[in-house]
C-alpha positions in Angstrom: 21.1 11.0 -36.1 24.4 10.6 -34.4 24.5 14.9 -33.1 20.6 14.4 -32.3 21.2 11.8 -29.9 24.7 13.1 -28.5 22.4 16.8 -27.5 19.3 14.5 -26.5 22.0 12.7 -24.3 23.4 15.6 -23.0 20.7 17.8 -22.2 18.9 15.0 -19.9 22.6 14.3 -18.6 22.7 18.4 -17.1 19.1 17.9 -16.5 20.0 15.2 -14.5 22.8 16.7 -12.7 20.6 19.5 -11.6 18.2 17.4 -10.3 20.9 15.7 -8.0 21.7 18.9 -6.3 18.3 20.1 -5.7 17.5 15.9 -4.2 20.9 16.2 -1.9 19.5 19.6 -0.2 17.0 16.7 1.4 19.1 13.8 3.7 17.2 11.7 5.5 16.9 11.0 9.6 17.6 7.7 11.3 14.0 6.8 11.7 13.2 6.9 8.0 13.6 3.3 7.2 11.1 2.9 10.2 8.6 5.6 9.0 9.0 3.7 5.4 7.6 0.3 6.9 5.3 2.0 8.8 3.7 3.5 6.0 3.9 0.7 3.7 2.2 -1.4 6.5 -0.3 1.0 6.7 -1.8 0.9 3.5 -1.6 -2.7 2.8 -4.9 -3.3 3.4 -5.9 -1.2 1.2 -7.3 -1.5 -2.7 -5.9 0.9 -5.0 -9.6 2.6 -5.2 -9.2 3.1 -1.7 -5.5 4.2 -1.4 -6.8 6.5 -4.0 -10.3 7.8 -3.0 -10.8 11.3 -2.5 -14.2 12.4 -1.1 -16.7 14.2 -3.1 -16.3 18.2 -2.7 -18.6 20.3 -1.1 -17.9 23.7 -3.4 -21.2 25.1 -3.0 -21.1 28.3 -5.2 -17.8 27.8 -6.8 -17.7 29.8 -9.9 -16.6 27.2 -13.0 -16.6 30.3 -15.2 -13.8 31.6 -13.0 -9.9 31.2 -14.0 -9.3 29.3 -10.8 -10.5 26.7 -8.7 -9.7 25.9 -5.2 -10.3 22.9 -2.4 -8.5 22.1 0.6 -6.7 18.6 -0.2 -7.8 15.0 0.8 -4.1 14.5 2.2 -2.7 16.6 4.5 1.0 16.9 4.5 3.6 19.2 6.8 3.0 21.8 3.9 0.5 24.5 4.4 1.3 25.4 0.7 1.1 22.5 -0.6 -2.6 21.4 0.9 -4.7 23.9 -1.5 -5.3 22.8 -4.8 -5.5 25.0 -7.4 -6.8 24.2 -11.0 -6.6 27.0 -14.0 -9.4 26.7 -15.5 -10.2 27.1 -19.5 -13.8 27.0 -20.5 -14.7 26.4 -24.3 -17.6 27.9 -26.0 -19.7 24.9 -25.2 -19.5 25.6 -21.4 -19.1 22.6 -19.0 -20.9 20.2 -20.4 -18.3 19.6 -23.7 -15.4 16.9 -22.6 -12.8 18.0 -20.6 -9.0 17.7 -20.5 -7.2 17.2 -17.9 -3.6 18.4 -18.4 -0.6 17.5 -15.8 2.9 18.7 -16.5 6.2 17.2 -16.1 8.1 17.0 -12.7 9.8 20.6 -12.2 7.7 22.3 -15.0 9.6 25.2 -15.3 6.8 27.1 -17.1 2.7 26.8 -17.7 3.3 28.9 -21.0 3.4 25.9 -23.6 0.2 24.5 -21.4 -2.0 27.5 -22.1 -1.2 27.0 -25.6 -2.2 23.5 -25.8 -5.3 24.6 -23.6 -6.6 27.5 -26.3 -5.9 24.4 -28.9 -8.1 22.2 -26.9 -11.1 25.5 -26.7 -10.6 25.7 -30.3 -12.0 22.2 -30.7 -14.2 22.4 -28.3 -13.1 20.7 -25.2 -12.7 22.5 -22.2 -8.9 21.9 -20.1 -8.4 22.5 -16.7 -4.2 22.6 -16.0 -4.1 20.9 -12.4 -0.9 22.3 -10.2 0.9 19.0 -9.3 1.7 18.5 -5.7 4.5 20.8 -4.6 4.4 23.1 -8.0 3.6 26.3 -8.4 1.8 27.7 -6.5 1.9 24.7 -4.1 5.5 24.9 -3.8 6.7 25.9 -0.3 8.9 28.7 0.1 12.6 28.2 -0.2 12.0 25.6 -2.0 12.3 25.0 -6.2 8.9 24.4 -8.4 8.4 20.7 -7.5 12.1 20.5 -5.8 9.6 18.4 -3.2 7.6 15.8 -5.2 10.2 13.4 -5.7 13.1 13.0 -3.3 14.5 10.3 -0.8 12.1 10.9 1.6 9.9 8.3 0.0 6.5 8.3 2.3 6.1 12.4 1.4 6.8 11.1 -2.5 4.0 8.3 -2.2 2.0 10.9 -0.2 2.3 13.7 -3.4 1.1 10.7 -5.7 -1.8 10.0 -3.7 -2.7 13.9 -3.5 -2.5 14.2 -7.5 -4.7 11.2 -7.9 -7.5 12.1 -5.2 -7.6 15.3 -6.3 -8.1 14.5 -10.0 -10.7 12.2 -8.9 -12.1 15.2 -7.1 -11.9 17.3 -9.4 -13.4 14.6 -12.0 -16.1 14.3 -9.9 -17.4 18.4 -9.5 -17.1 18.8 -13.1 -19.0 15.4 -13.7 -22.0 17.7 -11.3 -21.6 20.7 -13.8 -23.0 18.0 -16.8 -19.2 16.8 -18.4 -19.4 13.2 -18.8 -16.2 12.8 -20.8 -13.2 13.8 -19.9 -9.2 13.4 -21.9 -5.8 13.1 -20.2 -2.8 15.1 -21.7 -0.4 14.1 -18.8 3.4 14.0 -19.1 6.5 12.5 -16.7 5.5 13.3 -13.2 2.3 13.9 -15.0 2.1 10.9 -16.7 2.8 8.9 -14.0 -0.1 10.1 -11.7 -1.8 9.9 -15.3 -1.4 6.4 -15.4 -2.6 6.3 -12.2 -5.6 7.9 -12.4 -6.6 5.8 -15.5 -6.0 2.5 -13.5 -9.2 4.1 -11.4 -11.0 5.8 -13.1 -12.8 4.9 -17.3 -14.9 8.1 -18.2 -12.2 8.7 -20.6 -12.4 9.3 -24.4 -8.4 9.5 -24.8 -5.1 9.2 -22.8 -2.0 10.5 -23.9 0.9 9.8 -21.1 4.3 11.3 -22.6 7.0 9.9 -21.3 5.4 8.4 -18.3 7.2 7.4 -15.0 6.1 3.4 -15.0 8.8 1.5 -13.9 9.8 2.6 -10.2 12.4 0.5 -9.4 14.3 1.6 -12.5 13.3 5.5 -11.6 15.1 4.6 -8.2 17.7 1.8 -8.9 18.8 2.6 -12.6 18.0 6.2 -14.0 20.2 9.5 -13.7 18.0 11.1 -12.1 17.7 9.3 -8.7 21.9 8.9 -8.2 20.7 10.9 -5.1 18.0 9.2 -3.8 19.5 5.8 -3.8 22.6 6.7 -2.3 20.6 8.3 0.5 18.5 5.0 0.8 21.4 2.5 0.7 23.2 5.0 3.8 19.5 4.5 5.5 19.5 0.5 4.8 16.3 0.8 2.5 16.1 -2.1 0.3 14.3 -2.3 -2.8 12.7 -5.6 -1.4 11.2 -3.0 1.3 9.7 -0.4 -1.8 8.5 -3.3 -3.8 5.6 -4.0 -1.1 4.2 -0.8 -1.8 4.1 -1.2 -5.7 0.8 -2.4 -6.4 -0.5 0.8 -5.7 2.2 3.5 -6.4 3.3 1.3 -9.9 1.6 1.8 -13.0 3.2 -1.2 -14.2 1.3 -3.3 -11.2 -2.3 -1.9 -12.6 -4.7 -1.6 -15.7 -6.4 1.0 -17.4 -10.3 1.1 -16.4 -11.1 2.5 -20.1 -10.3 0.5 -22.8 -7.0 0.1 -23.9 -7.5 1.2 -27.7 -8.2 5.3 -26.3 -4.8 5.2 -24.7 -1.8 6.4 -26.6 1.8 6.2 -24.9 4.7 8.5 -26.2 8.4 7.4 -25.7 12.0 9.4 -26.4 13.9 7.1 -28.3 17.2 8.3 -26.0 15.5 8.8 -23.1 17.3 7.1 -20.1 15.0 8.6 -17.3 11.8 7.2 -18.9 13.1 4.9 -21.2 11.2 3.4 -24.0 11.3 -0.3 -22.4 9.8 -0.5 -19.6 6.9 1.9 -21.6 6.9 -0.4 -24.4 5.7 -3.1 -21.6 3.0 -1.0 -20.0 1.7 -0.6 -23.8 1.3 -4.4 -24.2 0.1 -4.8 -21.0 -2.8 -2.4 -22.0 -4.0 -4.3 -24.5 -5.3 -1.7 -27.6 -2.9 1.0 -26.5 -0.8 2.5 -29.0 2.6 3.3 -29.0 4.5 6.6 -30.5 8.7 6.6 -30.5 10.2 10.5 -30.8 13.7 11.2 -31.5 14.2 12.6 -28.6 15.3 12.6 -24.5 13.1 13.2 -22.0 13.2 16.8 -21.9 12.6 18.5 -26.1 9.6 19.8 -27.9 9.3 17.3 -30.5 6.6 15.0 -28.4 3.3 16.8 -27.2 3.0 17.8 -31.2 3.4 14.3 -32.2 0.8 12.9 -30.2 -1.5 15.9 -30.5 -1.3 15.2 -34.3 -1.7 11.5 -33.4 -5.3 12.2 -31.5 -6.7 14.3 -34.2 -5.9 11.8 -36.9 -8.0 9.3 -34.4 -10.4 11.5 -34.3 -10.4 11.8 -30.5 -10.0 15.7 -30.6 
C-alpha cells in the first residue's frame, strides 16, 4: 500500500508540474481583476438555468447516423476553433431512441482511445454514447496551443466562459437527441468532465445514472489548495484577485453550491483515495449533500486506470446499464 501511494503520489506530482508550465505560458494584463468583477456582476442576476441555457438547435437535416455532429456554440469566445462543437457519435442497434450516454473526458485528455472503448461497451448494451469534445480539446483546441492547455488557466472569465460552453452545449445537444425519440440519457463524465457533469445534472433530471470520476467540486480548493493551480494563484495574488472576489460567482460555477435535478440514488461519485487535485473530502461532501448518491473510494491519484472499471462494474451491478 505504501509503493501504490508513493507512484499514485508521484505521478499526479509530474502531472502537476506539467500543468504549471503549460498555465505560466498564460499571465494576465492589468485590467483582469476589472474584467473579473465585471463579469461576475454580470451574471448575478442570473439563475443557474439561465447562466446555463442554451437555445434549442435548428439542425434541420443533420444526419444522427453520421460519426459527427456539429453546431456553432451558444458562447462565443476570441476562439474561432473553439466555437464549433463537435460530438462523435456512436449509434447502438436500437437507433436513437435507446438511452443515451453522454461521455466527457478529463481536463487535457491526451487520447479518445479508452473512450471509444467504453462507447462500443455502452453499443453492446444497448445505449447509444455520444463523446462531446470539451471546450478547448481536440479538435477545438486553437493552434499553438496544447489539448485543453486553454480550459483552465488564470484568466478566470475565459475558464467560467468554457464551463458555461460545456453545459449549454450538453443541454443542446440533450435537447436534438430528445427530438430524435431518446428520453433517457446517462452521464460517464470525469475531472474537467465531471465537473461540467455535475453541472449539467444540477439542470437538468432526464437521467437514469451519473457517474462523475473524480469530479472538480470544490473550487476554492482547485485554486487555493491543489498542485495543480500553484500557477494560477500566484498569477491572481500579483493581479490582487481575492478569493472573496471568486466566491460571488460560486453559486453558479460550484457544484458544491447546487443539487442534482434527478434523484440522488442514480448518482454514483468515484474518488482516488491519494488524490490531492480532486481529493476525496470535499467529494465525500457533495455525496451527502446529494442525498441517495453513492460513493466509490479507488486506490488511486487522479490520473490511473483503476476507476472508470470500478464504476462501470458498479452500474451494471445496479442494473443501470
Amino acid at each position: 500500500m505504501i509503493a501504490e501511494k508513493a507512484t499514485a503520489l508521484a505521478l499526479d506530482a509530474g502531472m502537476c508540474a506539467m500543468m504549471y508550465a503549460v498555465q505560466r505560458r498564460h499571465r494576465l494584463n492589468g485590467e483582469s481583476r476589472r474584467e473579473l468583477e465585471t463579469y461576475i456582476a454580470a451574471c448575478e442576476p442570473l439563475s443557474r438555468d439561465a447562466y446555463f441555457a442554451g437555445p434549442p438547435l435548428a439542425l434541420g437535416g443533420a444526419d444522427f447516423d453520421a460519426a459527427t455532429l456539429h453546431w456553432e456554440s451558444p458562447i462565443r469566445t476570441d476562439y474561432p476553433e473553439n466555437n464549433r462543437t463537435h460530438i462523435d457519435l456512436f449509434r447502438c442497434a436500437g437507433g436513437w431512441k435507446a438511452p443515451t450516454a453522454l461521455m466527457f473526458h478529463a481536463l487535457m485528455s491526451a487520447s479518445d482511445r479508452g473512450y471509444r472503448r467504453w462507447a462500443a461497451d455502452f453499443n453492446a448494451r444497448g445505449w447509444n454514447a455520444c463523446f462531446v469534445h470539451l471546450p478547448y480539446h481536440y479538435s477545438r483546441r486553437p493552434g499553438r496551443c496544447a489539448n485543453g492547455e486553454l480550459a483552465i488557466t488564470a484568466d478566470l472569465v475565459r475558464t467560467a466562459e468554457g464551463l458555461r460552453q460545456g453545459v449549454a452545449e450538453a443541454r443542446q445537444l440533450m435537447a436534438a437527441l430528445r427530438e430524435q425519440g431518446c428520453r433517457e440519457f446517462g452521464l460517464w463524465a470525469s475531472s474537467y468532465g465531471g465537473w461540467i457533469g455535475a453541472l449539467l445534472a444540477s439542470v437538468e433530471r432526464d437521467f437514469r445514472f451519473v457517474a462523475l470520476m473524480e469530479p472538480i467540486v470544490d473550487v476554492s480548493h482547485s485554486i487555493w489548495v491543489s498542485p495543480a493551480g500553484l500557477a494560477l494563484r500566484r498569477e491572481l495574488v500579483r493581479q490582487g484577485v481575492e478569493p472573496a472576489l471568486m466566491e460571488r460567482h460560486f453559486r453558479l460555477a460550484s457544484p458544491l453550491h447546487g443539487a442534482a435535478l434527478c434523484e440522488g440514488g442514480k448518482v454514483v461519485f468515484c474518488a482516488g483515495a491519494y488524490d490531492r487535485i480532486a481529493p476525496l473530502e470535499p467529494i465525500a461532501r457533495l455525496h451527502k449533500s446529494w442525498t441517495g448518491s453513492e460513493l466509490l473510494e479507488v486506490a488511486q491519484g487522479h490520473f490511473g486506470y483503476r476507476m472508470m472499471p470500478a464504476v462501470w462494474e458498479r452500474l451494471v451491478e445496479r442494473g443501470e446499464i
